[in-house]
C-alpha positions in Angstrom: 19.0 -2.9 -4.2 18.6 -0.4 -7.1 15.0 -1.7 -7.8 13.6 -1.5 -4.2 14.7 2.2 -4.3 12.9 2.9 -7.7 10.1 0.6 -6.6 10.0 2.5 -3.1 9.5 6.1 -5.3 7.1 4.4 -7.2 4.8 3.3 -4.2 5.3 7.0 -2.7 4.1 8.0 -6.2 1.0 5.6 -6.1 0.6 6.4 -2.9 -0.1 10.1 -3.4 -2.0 9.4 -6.8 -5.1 7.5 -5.3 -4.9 9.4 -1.7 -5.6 12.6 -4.4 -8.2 10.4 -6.1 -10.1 9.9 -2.8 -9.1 13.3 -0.8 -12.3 15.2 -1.7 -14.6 12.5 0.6 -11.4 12.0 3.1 -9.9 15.4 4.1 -13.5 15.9 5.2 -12.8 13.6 8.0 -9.3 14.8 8.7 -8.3 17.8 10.5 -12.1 18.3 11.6 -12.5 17.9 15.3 -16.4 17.9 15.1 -16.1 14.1 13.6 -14.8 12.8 17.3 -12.3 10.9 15.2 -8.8 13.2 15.9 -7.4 12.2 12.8 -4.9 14.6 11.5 -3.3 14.6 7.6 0.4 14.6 8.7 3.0 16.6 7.1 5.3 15.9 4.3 8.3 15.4 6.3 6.7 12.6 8.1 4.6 11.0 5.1 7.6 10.9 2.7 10.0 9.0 5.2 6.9 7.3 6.5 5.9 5.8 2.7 9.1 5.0 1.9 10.6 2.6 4.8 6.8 1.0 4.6 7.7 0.2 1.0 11.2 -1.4 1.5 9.4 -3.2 4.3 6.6 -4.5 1.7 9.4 -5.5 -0.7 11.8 -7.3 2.0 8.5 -9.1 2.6 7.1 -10.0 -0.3 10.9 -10.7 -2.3 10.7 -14.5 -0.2 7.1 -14.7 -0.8 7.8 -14.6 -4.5 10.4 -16.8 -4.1 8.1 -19.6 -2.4 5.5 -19.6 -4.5 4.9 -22.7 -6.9 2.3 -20.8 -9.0 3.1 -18.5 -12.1 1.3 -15.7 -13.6 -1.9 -13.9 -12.2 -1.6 -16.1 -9.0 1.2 -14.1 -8.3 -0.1 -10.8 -8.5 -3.1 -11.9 -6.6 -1.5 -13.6 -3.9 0.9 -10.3 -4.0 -2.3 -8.0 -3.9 -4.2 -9.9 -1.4 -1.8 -10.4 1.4 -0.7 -6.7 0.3 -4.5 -5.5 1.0 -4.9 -7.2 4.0 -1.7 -6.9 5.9 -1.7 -3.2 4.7 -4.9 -1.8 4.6 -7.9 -4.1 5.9 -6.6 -4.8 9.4 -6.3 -1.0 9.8 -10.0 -0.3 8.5 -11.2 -2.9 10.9 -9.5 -1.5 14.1 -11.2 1.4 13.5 -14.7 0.8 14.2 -15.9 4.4 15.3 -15.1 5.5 11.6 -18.0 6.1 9.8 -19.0 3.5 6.9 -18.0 6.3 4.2 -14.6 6.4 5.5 -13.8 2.8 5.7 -15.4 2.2 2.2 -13.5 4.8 0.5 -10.1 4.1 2.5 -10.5 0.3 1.7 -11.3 1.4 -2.2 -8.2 3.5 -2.0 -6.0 1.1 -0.4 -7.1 -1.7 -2.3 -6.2 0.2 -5.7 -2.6 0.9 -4.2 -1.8 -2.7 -3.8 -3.5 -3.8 -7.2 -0.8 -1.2 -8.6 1.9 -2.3 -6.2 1.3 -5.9 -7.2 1.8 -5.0 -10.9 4.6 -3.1 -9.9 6.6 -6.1 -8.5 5.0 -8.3 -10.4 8.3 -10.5 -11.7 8.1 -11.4 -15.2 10.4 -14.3 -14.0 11.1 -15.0 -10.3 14.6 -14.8 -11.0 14.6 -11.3 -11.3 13.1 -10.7 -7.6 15.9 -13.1 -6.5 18.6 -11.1 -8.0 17.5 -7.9 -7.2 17.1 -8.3 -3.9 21.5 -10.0 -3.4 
């Protein structure tokens, strides 16, 4: 339980590194009501909290994943990063068609980075590991 803690302050940490990276073509879009779009950057006391159950959630998810796969390796992290990117990110980007193309691109750029860092992240060395950690 230790190591979804440190892994949840990890993917808060991540999660603030590339939102930085991609802020300066973002915020432009947020907090502007001329875009039409009403989205609004929410406050700390709600990302923070927010982040962090979405990461235990990520790791109660994946932890079996892990567990079921026959594969070793980079097909781990992929299959880790993919179903990451698409449950997390993608499915969001397309049920928001009225965003403009910018938005999406650089939100699906952004996202896709977090979960290629949150796959190496949990990436197990030996699937043992996941399996203990998570008893």
């Amino acid at each position: 339980m230790l190591k979804y803690l440190l892994l949840s302050i990890v993917f808060i940490i991540v999660y603030f590194f590339f939102g930085a990276l991609s802020s300066p073509i973002i915020l432009q879009y947020y907090n502007n009501p001329s875009t039409g779009l009403n989205l609004v950057v929410p406050s700390f006391d709600v990302i923070i909290p927010l982040e962090f159950a979405r990461a235990m959630i990520y790791l109660f998810t994946i932890t079996p994943i892990i567990a079921l796969l026959r594969r070793k390796g980079k097909t781990i992290f992929f299959t880790l990063m993919v179903f990451l990117y698409i449950v997390g990110g993608l499915t969001s980007l397309i049920e928001a068609p009225d965003w403009p193309i910018e938005l999406r691109i650089v939100h699906g750029v952004e996202l896709f980075c977090d979960f290629a860092l949150w796959g190496v992240d949990n990436f197990p060395r030996d699937k043992r590991i996941i399996l203990e950690s998570s008893r």
